[in-house]
N, C-alpha and C positions, 0 to 999 in steps of 0.2 A: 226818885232821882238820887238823892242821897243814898240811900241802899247801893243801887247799882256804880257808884260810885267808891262804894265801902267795900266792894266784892272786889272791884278792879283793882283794890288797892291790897287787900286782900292776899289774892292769888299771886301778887305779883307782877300784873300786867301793866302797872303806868307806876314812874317814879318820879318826881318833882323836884328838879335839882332848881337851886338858886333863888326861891321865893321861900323863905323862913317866915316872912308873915301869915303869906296867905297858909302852907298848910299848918302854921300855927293854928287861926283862925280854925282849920276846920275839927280843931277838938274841941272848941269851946261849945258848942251845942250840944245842946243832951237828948235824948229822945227814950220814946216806950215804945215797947210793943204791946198793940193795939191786940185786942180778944182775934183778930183777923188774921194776925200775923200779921200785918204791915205795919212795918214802923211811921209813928209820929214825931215829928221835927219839931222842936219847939218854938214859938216864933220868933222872927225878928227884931220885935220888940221887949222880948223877956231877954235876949241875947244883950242887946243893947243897954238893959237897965244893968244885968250882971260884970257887965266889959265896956260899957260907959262911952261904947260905941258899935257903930256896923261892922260885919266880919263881910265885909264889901269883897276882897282880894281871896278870899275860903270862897264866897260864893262864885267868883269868875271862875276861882278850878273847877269849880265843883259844874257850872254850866258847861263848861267849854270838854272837859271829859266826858260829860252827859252826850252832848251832842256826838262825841265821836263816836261812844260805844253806844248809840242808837244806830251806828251801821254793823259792818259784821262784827265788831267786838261784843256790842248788844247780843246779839245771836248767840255770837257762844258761849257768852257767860248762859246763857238762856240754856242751849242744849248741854253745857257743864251742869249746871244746878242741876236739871233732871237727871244727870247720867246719874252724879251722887246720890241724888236720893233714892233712885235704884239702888246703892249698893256697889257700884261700878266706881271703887275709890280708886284705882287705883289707873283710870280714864285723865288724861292729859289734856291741858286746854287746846296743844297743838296740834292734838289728831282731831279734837272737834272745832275747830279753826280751818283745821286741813282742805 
């Protein structure tokens, strides 16, 4: 979730005017990448000991863009990542949107 969330923000596709907390909030986390290649989030509770509280307003973005781009935004970041790692850099989100 976080990943695709990191892509959106990434390329460009979603920008966050007027909540300085919440995408405050969402650098305070840290993560690895797992032997799988999926990133690990750290949890909740190591976020809270380090910030002395919940990054409550990072996670609402962070659900509430999740759920968008599990419809077609999902998609295309989907068929974007593969076009790139074909090789195909120079593929636009809008034509795989299209």
């Amino acid at each position: 979730m976080w990943g695709t969330v990191g892509s959106m923000f990434e390329m460009g596709l979603v920008e966050v005017l007027g909540d300085d907390e919440g995408t405050d909030q969402l650098s305070w986390l840290k993560y690895k990448v797992k032997s799988n290649q999926e990133l690990q989030v750290e949890s909740k509770d190591d976020v809270k000991k380090r910030h002395g509280r919940s990054p409550d307003d990072g996670d609402a973005l962070v659900y509430g863009l999740y759920a968008v781009g599990e419809g077609k935004v999902k998609e295309g970041l989907d068929k974007y990542m593969r076009a790139s790692k074909r090789g195909k850099d120079g593929v636009s989100i809008a034509e795989v949107l299209g």
